[in-house]
LUMMARNU-744615 format. One line per 10 residues: for each residue x, z, y of C-alpha. Coordinates in steps of 0.1 Angstrom, whole numbers, padded with zeros to 4 digits. Each point is the difference from the previous one (the first is absolute). Last residue first. Layout:
N
X/Z/Y; ...
REM end
This chain:
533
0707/0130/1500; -0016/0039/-0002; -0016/-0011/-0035; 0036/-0012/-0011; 0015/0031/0015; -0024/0024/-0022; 0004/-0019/-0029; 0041/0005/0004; -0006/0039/0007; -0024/0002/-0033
0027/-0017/-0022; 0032/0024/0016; -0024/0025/-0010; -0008/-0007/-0034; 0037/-0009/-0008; 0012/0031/0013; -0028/0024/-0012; 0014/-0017/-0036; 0033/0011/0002; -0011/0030/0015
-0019/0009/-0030; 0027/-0012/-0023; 0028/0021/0012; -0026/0029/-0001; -0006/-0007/-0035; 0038/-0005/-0008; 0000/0034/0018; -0026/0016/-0018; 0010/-0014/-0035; 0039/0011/0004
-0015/0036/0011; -0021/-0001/-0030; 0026/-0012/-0027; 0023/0025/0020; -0025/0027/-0009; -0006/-0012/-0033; 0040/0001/-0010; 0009/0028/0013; -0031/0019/-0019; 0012/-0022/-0031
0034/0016/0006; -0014/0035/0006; -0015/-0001/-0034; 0004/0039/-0002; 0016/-0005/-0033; 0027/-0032/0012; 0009/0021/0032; 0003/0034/-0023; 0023/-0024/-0022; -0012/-0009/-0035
0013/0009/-0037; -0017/0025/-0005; -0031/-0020/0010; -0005/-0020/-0032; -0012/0031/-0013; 0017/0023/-0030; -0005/0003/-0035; 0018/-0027/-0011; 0001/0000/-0045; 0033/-0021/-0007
0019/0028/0022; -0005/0026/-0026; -0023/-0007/-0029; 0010/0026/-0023; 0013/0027/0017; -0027/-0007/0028; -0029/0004/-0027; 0024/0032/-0016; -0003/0016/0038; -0036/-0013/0001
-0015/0014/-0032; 0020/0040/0013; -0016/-0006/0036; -0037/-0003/-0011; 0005/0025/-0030; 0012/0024/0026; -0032/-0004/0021; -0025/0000/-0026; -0021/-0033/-0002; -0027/-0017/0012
-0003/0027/0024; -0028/0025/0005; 0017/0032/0007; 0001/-0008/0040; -0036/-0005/0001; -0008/0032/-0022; 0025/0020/0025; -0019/-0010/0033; -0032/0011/-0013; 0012/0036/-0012
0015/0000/0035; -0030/-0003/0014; -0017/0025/-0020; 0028/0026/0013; -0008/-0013/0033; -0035/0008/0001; 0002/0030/-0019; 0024/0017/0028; 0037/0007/-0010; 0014/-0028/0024
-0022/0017/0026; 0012/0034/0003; 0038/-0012/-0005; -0009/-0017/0030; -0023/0029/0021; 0035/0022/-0015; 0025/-0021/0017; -0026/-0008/0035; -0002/0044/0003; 0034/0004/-0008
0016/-0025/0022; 0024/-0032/-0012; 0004/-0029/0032; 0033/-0007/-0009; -0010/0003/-0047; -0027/-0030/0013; -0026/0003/-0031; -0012/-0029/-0024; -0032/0005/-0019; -0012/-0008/-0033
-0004/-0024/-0028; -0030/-0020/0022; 0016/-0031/-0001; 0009/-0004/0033; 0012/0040/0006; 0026/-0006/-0031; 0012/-0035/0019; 0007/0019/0029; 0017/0025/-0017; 0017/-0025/-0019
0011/-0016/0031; 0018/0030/0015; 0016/0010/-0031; 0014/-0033/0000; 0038/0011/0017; -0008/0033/0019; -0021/0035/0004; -0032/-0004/-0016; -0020/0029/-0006; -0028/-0015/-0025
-0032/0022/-0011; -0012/-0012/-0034; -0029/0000/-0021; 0006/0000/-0040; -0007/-0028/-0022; 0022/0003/-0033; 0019/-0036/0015; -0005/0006/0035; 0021/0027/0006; 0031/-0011/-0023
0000/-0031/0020; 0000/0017/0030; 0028/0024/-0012; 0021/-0028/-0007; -0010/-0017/0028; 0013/0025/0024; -0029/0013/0020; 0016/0032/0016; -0023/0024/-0021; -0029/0016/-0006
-0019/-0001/-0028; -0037/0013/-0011; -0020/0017/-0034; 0028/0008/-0022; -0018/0025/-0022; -0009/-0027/-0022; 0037/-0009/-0006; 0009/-0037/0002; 0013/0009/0034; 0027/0026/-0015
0009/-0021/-0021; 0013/-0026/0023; 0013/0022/0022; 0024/0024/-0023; 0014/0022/0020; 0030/0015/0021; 0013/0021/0021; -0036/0022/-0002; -0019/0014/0032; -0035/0016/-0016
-0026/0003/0028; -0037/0019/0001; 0021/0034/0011; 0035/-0010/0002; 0012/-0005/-0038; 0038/-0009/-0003; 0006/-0020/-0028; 0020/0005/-0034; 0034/0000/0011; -0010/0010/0034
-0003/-0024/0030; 0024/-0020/0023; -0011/-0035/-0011; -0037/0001/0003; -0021/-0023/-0018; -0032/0019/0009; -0029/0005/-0026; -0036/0013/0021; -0025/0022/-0013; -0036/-0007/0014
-0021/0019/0021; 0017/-0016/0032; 0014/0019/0032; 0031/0015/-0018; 0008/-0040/0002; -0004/-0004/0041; 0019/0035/0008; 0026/-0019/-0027; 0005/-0026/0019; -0001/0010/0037
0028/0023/-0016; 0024/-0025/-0012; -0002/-0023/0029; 0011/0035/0018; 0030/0004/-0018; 0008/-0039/0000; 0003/-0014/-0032; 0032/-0001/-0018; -0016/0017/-0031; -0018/-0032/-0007
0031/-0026/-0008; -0015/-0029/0002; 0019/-0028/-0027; -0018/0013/-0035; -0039/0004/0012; -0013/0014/0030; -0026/0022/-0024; -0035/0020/0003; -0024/0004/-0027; -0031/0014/0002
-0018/0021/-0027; -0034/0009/-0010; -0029/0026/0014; 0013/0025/-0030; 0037/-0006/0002; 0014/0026/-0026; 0007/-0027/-0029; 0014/-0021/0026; 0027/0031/0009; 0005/0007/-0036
0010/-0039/-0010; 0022/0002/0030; 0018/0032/-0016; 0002/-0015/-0032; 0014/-0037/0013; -0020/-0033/-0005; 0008/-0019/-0029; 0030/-0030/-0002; -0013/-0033/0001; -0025/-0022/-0021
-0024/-0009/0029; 0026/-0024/0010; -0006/-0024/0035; 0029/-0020/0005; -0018/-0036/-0001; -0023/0018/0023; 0000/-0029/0026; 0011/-0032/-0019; -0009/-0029/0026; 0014/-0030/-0005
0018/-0027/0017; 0011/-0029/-0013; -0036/-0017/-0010; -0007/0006/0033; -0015/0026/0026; -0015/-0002/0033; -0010/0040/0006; -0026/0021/-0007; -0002/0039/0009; 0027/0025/-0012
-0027/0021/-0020; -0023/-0026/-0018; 0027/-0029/0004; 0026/0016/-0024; 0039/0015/0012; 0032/0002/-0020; 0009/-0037/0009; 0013/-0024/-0023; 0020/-0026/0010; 0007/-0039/-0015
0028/-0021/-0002; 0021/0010/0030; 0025/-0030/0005; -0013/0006/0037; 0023/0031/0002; 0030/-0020/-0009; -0010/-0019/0028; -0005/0030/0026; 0035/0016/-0017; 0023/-0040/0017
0018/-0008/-0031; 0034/0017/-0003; 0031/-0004/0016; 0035/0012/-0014; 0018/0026/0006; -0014/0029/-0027; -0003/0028/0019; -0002/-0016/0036; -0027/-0024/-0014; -0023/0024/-0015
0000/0020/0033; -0006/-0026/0021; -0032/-0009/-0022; -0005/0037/0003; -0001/-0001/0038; -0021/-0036/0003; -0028/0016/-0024; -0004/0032/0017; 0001/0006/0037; -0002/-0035/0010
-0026/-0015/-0026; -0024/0031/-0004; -0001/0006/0033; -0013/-0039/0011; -0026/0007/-0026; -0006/0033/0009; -0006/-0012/0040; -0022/-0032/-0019; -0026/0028/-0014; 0002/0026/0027
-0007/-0033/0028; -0029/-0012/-0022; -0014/0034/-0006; -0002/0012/0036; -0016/-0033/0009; -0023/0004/-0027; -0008/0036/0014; -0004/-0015/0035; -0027/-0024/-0017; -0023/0025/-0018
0012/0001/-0037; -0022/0001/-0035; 0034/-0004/-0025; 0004/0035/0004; 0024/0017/0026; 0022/0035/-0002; 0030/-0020/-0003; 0032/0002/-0024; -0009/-0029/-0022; -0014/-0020/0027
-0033/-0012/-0002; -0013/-0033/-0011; -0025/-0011/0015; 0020/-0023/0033; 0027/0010/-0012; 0002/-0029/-0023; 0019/0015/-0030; -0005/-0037/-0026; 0020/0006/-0030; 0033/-0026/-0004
0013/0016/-0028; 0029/0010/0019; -0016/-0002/0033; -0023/0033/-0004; 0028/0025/-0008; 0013/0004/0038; -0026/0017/0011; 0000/0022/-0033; -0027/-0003/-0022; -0021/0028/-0014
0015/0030/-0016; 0027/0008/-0026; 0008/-0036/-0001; 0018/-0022/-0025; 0016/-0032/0004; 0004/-0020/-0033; 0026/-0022/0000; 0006/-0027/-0025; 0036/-0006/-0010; 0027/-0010/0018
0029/0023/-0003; 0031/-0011/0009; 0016/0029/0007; 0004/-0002/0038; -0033/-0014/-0002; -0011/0030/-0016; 0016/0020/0026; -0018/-0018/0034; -0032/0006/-0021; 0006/0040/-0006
0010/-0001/0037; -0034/-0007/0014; -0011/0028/0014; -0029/0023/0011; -0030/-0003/-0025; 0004/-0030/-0028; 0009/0018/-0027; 0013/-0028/-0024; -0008/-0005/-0039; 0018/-0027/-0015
-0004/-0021/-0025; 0015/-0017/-0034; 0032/0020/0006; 0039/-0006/-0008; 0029/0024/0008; 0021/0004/0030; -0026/0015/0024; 0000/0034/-0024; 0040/0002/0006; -0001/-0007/0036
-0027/0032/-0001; 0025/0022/-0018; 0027/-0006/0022; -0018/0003/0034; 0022/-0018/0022; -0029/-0021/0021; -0026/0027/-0010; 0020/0022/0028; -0008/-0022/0034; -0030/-0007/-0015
-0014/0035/0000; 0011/0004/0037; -0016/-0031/0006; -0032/0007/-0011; -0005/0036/0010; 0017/-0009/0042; -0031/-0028/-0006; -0026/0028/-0016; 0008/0021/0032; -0017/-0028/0023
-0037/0002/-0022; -0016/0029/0020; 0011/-0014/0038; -0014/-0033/-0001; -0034/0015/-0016; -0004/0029/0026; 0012/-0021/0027; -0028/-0020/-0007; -0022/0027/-0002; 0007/0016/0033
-0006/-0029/0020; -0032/0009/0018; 0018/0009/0030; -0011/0036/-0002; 0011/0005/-0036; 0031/-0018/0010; 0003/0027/0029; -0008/0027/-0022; 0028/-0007/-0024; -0004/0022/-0030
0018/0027/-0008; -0009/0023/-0034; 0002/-0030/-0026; 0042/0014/-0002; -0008/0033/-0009; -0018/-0012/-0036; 0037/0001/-0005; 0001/-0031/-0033; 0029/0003/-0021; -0028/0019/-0032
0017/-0033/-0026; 0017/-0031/0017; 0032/0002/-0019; 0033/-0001/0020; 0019/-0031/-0004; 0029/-0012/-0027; 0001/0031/-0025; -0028/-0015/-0023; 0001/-0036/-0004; -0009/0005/-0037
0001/-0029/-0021; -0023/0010/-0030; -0005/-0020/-0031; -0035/-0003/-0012; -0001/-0017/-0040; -0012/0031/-0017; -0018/0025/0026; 0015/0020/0020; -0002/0034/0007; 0013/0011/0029
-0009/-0028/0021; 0031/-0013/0030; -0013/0006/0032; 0023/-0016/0027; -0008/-0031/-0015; 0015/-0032/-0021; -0022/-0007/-0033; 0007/-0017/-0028; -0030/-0009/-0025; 0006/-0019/-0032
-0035/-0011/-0010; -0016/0016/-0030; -0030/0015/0012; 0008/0033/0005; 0024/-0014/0024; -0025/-0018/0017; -0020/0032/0006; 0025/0019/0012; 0010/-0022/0028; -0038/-0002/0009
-0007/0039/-0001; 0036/0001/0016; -0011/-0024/0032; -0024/0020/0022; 0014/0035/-0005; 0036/-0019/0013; -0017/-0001/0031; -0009/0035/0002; 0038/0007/-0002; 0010/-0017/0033
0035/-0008/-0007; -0005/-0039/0007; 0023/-0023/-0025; -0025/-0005/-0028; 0017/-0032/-0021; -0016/-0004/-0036; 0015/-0026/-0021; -0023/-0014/-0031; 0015/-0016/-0030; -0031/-0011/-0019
-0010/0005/-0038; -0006/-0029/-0018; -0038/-0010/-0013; -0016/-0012/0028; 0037/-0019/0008; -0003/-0017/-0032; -0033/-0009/0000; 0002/-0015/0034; 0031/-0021/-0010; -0018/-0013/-0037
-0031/-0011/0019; 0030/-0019/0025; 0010/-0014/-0026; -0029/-0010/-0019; -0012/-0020/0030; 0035/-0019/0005; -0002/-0011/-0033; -0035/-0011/0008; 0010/-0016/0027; 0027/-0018/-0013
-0024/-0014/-0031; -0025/-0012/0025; 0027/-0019/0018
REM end
């Protein structure tokens, strides 16, 4: 027995060395065409590629320059890229009657995520016949690297192929509603807020009722208008019947989320579930245009910079939106950088203001001209905010913006602004308080805490792609509870089960009791006739 056991010892040794040592076959599937997402994963995708491992990776935004070992599969030409497709015209009505009714919010959040369904499906609908991606799912991988954001059809489709390797899910933000019961994570709504509210974990009771009902409505969403489509989908194309996509989903092995606890607020977490916020940070990129560079260099009292980021197109905004703006910006002593679609070449310099189509964000608030931010709270740009500790002044207009403005003000990062409510007098009082010293020390604060991590974000998620490629399903990540029903997780069956124990008790008690007046009565009537006789 001994000698079997140590056989079996050096065996497995020999396994673990091996696989440390051997490069791993890694599949990348990024179906959304939201280019800010893909900014999360490359760094990442790169990275294991420099590394050795053979990295293949489906997206709509294939790298041009690639390093050894990455093979692109582009899925470019099947949906319109999410890049400036944003009318800032469209945050112009809101519904004063849900305002007045208190409701406005929750409609708000119901009513923000229902185009990423008609996204999902119309994607799937085409990845189904996609040549070159039926040609990726055909050959062999060690692990697999899934967005997990608005569909499932890259799961449906490896089943199709026969692909059953480890699945990583990967998130460009916090988790989804519908991303918690893979790995069996705890999202009690009860303190833990929406992704797409305006809430915090502290909530007064008619905000945790709003919460709960958001929380379970996106669920239910999720399910009809997504998953149960593409599944039909799947099955049309290829005629045959698949596993049900909500237990395909629950094969998950482990998710990382582009978020960290010092910023997004702390959640339940698990060994499965990790949090990589500012894996895609890169202080190595491109420099900072010349005719930026003279316009900081110019900025006596400082610079602020001002950006809607890659999906909001800011040159559809309302005439008159516009100029409440900039009346509020010529206001301040310090410069301000606009991304600004519609401008010159090389900028177009309005007093104070410099509009340019595009810059470089991150660089831009390293700079020590760069004193403040403001921006629609996208958690790329959050990230990038509090990582070289600058104050910011959140806009948000839709999806988590809402919550990371929230979460900003919490934590003492800055301050989130209502773009409906926008006046020049309150704009510029904001901006006028983000840039004060108070908050700029704040900030400062907030960004030392965030930094101090036992280890750097992408090193974090690059040690446990190769842990999972290694281990796989021999290594469970994931609670006892994934594979529960919302009846067996809310113990609602032991609740059932008590309360008839206690009804059962008070009637076999009342049973009893009368049982027992009986007897004594029918004794104290017969001593009372026998006295009477």
């Amino acid at each position: 027995m001994r000698a079997h056991y140590a056989i079996f010892s050096v065996v497995t040794v020999l396994f673990a060395l091996v696989n440390n040592a051997s490069p791993a076959r890694i599949l990348g599937l990024f179906p959304h065409t939201g280019k800010s997402h893909q900014m999360v994963f490359e760094p990442l995708l790169q990275k294991l590629a420099e590394r050795g491992h053979h990295v293949t990776v489906v997206s709509f935004f294939p790298l041009k320059n690639r390093p050894e070992n990455y093979t692109d599969v582009s899925l470019e030409g099947i949906a319109t890229l999410g890049v400036e497709t944003i009318d800032l015209g469209f945050f112009e009505n809101t519904n004063v009657i849900a305002k007045r009714l208190g409701i406005d919010r929750i409609l708000r959040q119901a009513f923000d995520i229902d185009p990423l369904a008609d996204m999902a499906v119309d994607v799937c609908s085409k990845l189904v016949s996609w040549p070159p991606l039926a040609e990726a799912l055909r050959k062999d991988y060690d692990v697999a690297l899934v967005e997990t954001f608005n569909s499932d059809c890259m799961l449906g489709l490896m089943h199709v192929y026969g692909k059953r390797v480890p699945i990583i899910g990967m998130l460009s933000s916090g988790l989804m509603h519908w991303s918690a019961d893979r790995i069996g994570v705890t999202d009690n709504p009860a303190y833990v807020p929406s992704i797409a509210s305006e809430l915090t974990s502290k909530m007064t009771f008619l905000e945790r009722l709003e919460n709960t009902f958001v929380t379970y409505y996106l669920k239910i969403w999720y399910r009809y208008k997504v998953q149960m489509k593409e599944q039909e989908i799947i099955e049309r194309h290829f005629g045959r019947k698949i596993p049900d996509l909500n237990d395909l989903a629950r094969n998950t092995t482990m998710m990382m989320a582009n978020v960290f606890h010092s910023l997004n607020g702390p959640k339940p977490l698990l060994p499965g579930l990790i949090e990589v916020g500012g894996m895609h940070l890169n202080p190595k990129n491109g420099g900072i245009p010349p005719h930026i560079e003279r316009f900081l260099n110019e900025s006596d009292h400082g610079v602020v910079l001002f950006s809607f980021g890659s999906l909001l197109k800011t040159s559809t905004m309302p005439e008159h939106k516009e100029k409440t703006i900039m009346k509020a910006l010529s206001r301040l002593k310090q410069n301000v950088i606009w991304k600004y679609e519609d401008s010159a070449e090389e900028g177009t310099r309005i007093g104070n203001v410099l509009k340019v189509r595009w810059l470089p964000q991150y660089e831009l608030l390293r700079h020590k001209k760069v004193l403040a931010f403001i921006g629609h709270g996208g958690i790329l740009g959050m990230t990038e905010v509090i990582s070289v500790g600058k104050p910011m002044l959140v806009v948000p207009f839709f999806g988590d913006q809402p919550n990371n403005g929230a979460m900003a003000e919490q934590v003492g990062l800055g301050l989130s602004y209502s773009y409906q409510d926008l006046t020049e007098d309150s704009f510029y009082e904001a901006i006028k308080t983000v840039l004060s010293a108070e908050m700029r020390l704040s900030a400062r604060r907030v960004s030392k805490i965030w930094q101090d991590r036992d280890m750097k974000p992408l090193d974090k998620a690059v040690y446990w792609v190769e842990r999972v490629a290694r281990w796989g399903h021999h290594d469970p990540l994931h609670s006892a509870s994934r594979d529960l029903n919302i009846i067996q997780i809310s113990l609602l069956d032991v609740a059932a089960t008590f309360i008839l124990g206690i009804i059962l008790l008070i009637f076999v008690t009342k049973m009893l009791l009368s049982f027992v007046l009986r007897i004594v009565k029918v004794n104290f009537n017969s001593k009372v006739k026998d006295k009477l006789q």
